[in-house]
N, CA, C and O of each residue as an XYZ file, in Angstrom:
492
protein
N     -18.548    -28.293     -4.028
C     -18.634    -27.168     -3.115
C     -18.885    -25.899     -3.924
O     -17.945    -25.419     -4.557
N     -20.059    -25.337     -3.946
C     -20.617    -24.094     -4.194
C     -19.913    -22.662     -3.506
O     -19.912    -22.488     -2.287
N     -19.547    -22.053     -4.103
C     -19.443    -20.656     -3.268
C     -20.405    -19.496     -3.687
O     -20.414    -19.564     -4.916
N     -21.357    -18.292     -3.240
C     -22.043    -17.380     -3.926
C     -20.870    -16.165     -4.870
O     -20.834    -15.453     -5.873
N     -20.306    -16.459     -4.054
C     -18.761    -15.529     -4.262
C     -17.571    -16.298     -4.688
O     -17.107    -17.072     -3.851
N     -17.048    -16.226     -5.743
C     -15.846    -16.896     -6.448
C     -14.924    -15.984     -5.984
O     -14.028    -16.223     -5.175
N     -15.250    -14.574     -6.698
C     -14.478    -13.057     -6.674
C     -15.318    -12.271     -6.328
O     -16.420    -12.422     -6.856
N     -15.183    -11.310     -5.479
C     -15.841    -10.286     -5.201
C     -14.953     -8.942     -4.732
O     -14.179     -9.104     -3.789
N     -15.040     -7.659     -5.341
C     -14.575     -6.969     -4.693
C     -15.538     -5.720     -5.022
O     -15.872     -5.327     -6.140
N     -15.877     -5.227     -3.842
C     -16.792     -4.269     -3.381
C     -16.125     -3.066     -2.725
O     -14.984     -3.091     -2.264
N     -16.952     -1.990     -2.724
C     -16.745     -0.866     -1.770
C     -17.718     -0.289     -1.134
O     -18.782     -0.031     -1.697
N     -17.394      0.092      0.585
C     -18.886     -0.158      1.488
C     -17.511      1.246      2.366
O     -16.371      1.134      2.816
N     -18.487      2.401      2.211
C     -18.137      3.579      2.957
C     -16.834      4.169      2.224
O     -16.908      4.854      1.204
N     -15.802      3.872      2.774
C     -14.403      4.515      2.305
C     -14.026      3.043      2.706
O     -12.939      3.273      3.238
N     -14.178      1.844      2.794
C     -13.213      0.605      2.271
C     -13.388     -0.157      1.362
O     -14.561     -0.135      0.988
N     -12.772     -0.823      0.827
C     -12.649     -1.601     -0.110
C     -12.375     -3.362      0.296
O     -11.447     -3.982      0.816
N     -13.351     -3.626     -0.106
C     -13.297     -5.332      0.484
C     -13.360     -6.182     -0.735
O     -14.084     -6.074     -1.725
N     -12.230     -7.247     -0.373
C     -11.931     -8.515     -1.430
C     -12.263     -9.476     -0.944
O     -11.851     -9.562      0.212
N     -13.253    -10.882     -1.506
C     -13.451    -11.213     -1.220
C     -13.458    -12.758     -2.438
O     -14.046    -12.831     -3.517
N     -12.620    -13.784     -1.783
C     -12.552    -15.397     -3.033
C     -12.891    -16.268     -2.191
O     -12.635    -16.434     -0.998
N     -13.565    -16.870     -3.023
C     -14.349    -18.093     -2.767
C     -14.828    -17.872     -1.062
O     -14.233    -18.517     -0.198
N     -15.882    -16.963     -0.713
C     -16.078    -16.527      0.138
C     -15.350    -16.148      1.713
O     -16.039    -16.052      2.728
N     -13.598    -15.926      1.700
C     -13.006    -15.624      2.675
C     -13.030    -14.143      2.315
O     -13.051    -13.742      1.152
N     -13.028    -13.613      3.042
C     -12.384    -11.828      2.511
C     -11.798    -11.512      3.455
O     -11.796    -12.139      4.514
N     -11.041    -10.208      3.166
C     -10.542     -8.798      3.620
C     -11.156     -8.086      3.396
O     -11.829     -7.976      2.371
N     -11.071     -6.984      4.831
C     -11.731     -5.527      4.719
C     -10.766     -4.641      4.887
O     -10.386     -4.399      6.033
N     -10.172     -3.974      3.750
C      -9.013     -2.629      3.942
C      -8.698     -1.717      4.895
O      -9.441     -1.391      5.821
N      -7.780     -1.366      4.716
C      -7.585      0.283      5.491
C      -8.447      1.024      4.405
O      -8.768      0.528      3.325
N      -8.883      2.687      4.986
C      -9.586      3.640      4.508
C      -8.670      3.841      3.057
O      -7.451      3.835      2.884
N      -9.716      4.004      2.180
C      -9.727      3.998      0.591
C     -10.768      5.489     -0.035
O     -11.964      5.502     -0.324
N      -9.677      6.702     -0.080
C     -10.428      7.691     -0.316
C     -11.043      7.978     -2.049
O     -10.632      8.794     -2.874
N     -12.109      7.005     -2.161
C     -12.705      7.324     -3.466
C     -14.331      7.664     -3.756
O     -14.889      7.459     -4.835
N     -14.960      8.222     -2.564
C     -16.047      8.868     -2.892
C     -16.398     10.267     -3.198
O     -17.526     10.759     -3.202
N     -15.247     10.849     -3.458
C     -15.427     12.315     -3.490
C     -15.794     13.036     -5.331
O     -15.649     14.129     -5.878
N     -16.126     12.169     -5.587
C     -17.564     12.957     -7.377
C     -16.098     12.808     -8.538
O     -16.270     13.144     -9.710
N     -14.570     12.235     -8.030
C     -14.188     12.220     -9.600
C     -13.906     10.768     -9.711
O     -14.277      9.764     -9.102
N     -13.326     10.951    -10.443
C     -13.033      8.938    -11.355
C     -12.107      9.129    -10.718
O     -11.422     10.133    -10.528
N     -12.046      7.628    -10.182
C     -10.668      6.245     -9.527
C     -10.602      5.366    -10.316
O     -11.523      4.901    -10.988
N      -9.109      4.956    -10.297
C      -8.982      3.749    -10.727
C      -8.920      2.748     -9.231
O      -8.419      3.168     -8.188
N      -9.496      1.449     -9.377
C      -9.138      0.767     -8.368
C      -9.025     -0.662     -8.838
O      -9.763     -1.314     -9.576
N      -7.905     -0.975     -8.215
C      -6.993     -2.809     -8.559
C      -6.852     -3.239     -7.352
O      -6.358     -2.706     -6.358
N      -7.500     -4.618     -7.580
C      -7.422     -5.536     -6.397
C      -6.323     -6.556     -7.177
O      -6.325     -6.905     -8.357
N      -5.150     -6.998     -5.826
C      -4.395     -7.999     -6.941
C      -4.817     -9.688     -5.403
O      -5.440     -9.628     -4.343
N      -4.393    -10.400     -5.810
C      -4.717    -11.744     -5.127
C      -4.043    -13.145     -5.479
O      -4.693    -14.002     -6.078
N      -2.641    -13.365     -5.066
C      -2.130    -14.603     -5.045
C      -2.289    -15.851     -4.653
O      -1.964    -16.238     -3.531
N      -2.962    -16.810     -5.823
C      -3.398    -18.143     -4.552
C      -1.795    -18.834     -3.598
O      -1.703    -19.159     -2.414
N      -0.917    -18.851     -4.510
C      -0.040    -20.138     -3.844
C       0.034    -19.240     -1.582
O      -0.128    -19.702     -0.452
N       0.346    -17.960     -2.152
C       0.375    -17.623     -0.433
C      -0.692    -16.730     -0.116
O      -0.439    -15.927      0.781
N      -1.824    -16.677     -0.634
C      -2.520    -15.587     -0.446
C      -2.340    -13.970     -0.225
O      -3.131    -13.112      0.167
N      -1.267    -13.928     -0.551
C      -0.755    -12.634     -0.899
C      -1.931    -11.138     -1.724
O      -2.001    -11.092     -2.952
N      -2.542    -10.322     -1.051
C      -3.317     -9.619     -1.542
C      -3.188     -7.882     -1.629
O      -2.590     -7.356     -0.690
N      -3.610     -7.179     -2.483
C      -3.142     -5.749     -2.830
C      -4.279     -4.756     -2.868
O      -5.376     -5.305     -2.961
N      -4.296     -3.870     -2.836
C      -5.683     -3.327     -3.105
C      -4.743     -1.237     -3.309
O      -4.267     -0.428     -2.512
N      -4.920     -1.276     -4.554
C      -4.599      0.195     -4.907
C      -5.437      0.736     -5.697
O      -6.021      0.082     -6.560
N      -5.656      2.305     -5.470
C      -6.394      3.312     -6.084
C      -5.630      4.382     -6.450
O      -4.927      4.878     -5.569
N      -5.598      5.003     -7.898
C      -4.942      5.793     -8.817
C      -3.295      5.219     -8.608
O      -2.338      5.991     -8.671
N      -3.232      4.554     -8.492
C      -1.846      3.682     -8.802
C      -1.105      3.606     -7.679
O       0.107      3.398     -7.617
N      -2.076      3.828     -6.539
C      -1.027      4.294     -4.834
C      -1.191      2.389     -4.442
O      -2.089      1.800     -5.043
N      -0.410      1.672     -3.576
C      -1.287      1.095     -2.325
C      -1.492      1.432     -1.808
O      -0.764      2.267     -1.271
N      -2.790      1.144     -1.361
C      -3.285      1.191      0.105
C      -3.589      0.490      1.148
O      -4.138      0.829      2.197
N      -2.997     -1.022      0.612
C      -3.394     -1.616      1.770
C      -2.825     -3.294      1.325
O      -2.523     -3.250      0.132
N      -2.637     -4.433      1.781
C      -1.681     -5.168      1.185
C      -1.914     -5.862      3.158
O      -1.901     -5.375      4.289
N      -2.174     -7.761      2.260
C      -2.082     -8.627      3.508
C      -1.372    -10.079      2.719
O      -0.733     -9.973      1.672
N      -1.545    -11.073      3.235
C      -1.196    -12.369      2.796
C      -2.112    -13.405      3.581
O      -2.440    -12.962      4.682
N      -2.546    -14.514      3.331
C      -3.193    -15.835      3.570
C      -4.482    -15.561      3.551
O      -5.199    -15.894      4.495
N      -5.015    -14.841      2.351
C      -6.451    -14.710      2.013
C      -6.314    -16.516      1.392
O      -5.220    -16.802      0.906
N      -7.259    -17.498      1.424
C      -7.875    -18.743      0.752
C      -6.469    -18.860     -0.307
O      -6.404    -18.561     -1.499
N      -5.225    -19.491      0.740
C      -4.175    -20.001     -0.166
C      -4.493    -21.343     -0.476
O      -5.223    -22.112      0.148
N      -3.663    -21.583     -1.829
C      -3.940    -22.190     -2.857
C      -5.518    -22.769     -3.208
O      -5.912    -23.930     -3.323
N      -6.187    -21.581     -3.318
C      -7.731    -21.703     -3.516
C      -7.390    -21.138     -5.127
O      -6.510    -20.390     -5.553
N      -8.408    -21.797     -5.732
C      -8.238    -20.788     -7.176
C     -10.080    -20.116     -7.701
O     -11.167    -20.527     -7.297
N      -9.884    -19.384     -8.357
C     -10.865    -19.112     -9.161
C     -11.449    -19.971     -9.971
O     -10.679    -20.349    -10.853
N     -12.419    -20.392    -10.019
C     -12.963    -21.758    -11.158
C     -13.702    -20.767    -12.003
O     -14.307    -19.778    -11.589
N     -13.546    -21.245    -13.497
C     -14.263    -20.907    -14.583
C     -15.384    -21.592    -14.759
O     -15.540    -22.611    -14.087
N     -16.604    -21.097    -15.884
C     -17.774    -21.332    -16.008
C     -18.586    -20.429    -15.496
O     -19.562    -20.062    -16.150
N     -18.349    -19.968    -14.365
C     -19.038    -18.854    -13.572
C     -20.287    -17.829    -14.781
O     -20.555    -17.882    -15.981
N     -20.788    -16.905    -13.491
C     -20.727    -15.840    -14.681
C     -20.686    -14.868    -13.988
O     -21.179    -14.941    -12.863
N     -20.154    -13.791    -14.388
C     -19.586    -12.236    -13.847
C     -20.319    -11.698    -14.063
O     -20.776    -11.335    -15.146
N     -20.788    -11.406    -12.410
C     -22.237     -9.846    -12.498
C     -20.952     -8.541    -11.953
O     -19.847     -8.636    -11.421
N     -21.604     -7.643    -12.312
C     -21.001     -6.224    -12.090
C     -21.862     -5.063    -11.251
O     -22.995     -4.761    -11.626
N     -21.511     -4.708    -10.592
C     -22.024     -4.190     -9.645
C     -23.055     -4.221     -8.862
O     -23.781     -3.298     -8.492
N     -23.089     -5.509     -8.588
C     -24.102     -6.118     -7.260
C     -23.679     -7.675     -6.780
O     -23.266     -8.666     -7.381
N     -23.999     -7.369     -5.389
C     -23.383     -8.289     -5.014
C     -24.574     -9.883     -5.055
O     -25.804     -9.863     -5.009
N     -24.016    -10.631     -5.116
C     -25.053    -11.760     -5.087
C     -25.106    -13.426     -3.867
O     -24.414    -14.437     -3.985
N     -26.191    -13.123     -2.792
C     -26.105    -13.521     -2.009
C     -26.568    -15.448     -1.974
O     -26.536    -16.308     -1.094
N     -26.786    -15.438     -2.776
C     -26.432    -17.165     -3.109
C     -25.818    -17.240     -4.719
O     -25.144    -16.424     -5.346
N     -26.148    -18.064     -4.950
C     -25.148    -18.756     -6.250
C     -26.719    -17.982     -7.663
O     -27.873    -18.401     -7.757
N     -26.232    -17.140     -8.258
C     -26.713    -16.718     -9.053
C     -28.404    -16.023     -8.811
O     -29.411    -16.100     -9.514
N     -28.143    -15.364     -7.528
C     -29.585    -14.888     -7.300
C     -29.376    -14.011     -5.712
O     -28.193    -13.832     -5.420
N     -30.290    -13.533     -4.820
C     -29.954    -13.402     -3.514
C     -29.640    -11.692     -3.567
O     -29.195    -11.127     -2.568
N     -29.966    -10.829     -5.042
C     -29.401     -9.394     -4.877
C     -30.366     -8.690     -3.768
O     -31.427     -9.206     -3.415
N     -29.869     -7.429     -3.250
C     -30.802     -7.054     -2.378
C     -30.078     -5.350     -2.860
O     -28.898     -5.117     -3.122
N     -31.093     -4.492     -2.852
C     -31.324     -3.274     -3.707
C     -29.610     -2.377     -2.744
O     -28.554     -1.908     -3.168
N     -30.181     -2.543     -1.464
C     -28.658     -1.531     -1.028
C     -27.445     -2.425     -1.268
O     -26.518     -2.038     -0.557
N     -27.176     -3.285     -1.875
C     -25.911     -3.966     -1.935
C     -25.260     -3.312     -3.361
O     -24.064     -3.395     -3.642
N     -26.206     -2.694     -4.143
C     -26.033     -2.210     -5.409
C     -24.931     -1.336     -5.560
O     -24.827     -0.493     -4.669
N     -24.012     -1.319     -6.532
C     -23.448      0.121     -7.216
C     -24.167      0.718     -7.891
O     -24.710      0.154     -8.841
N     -24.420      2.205     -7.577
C     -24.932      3.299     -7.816
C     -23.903      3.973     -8.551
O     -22.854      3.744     -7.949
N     -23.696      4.642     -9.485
C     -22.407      5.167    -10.431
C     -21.761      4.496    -11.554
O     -21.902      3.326    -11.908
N     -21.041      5.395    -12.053
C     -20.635      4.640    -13.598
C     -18.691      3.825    -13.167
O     -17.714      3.990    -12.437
N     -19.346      2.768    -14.499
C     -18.058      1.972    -14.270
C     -17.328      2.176    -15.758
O     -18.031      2.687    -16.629
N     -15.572      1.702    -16.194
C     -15.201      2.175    -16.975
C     -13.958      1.340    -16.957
O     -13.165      1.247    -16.020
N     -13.886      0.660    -18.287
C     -12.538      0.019    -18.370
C     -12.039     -1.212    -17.708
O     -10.860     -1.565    -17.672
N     -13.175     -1.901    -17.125
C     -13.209     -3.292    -15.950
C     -12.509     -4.494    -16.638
O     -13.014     -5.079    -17.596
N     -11.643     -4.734    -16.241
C     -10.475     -5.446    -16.264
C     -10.288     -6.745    -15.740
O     -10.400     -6.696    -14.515
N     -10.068     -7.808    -16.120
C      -9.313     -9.029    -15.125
C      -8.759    -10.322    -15.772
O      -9.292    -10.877    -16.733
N      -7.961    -10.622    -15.329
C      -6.174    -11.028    -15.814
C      -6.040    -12.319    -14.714
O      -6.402    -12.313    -13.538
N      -5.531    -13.205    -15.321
C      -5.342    -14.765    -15.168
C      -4.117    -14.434    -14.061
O      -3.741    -15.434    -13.450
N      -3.263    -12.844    -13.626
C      -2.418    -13.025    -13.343
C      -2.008    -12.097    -12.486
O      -2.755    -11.130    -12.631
N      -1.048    -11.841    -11.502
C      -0.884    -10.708    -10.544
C       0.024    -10.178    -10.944
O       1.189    -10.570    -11.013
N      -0.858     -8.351    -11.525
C       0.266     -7.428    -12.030
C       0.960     -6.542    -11.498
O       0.461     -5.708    -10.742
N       2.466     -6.577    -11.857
C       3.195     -5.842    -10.954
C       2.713     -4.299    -10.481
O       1.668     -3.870    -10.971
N       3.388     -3.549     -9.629
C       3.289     -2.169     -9.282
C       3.529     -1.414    -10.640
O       2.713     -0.606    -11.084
N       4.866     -1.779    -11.348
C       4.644     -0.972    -12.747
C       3.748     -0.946    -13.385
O       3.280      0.153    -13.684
N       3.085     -2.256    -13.899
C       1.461     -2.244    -14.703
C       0.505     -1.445    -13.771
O      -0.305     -0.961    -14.561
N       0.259     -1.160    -12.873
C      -0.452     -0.893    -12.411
C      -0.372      0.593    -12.415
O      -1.293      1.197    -12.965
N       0.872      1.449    -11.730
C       0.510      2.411    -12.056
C      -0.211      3.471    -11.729
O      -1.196      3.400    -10.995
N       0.395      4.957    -12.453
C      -1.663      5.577    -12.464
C      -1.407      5.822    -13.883
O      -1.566      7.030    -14.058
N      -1.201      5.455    -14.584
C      -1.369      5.645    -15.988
C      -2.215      4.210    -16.824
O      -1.896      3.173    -17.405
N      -3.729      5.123    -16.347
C      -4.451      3.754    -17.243
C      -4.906      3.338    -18.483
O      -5.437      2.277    -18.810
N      -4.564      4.526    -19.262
C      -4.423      4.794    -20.525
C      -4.355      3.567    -21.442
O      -4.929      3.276    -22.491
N      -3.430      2.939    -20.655
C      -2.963      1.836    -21.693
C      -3.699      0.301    -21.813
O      -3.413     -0.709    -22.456
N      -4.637      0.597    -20.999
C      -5.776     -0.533    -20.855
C      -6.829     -0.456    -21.854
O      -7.753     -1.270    -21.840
């Protein structure tokens, strides 16, 4: 079983959408288009699907039974800022991030509210 989407997390207006092995969530309003740097962390538990989504170290938004006990499979390969609509191909020009990225991160593991933070310094 193929998915185009293993992990995906995107931002489309003022939300922020997560998306594994093609189930997603679409957030509450996520104020990060206004011209300065965000940090933004998506967190995602397989055993209950437990999911997080914070910007400059706030939540904003937090569900459970996203694709429980689904996992992430390795081998993949990680594109960055575009989304890809079949399995390694399928980009289409407005799906793109437009803007700079910085410090992109990801961890075998779901980090607490302390790691997270707004102090990203330490990444």
């Amino acid at each position: 079983e193929q998915y185009s989407n293993e992990l995906l997390l995107y931002l489309s207006f003022n939300r922020v959408g997560l998306v594994v092995r093609d189930g997603d969530v679409d957030t509450a309003n996520v104020p990060v288009w206004d011209g300065t740097w965000h940090a933004i962390c998506a967190t995602w538990r397989s055993s209950d699907g437990a999911w997080q989504i914070y910007t400059d170290g706030v939540r904003r938004d937090s569900g459970s039974g996203l694709r429980v006990g689904n996992r992430v499979r390795s081998g993949g390969t990680w594109i960055l800022a575009q989304d890809q609509d079949t399995l390694g191909g399928g980009f289409q020009v407005n799906q793109a991030f437009s803007g700079e990225l910085s410090q992109v991160n990801l961890w075998d593991r779901v980090l607490s509210p302390a790691e997270i933070g707004s102090d990203w310094t330490v990444f």
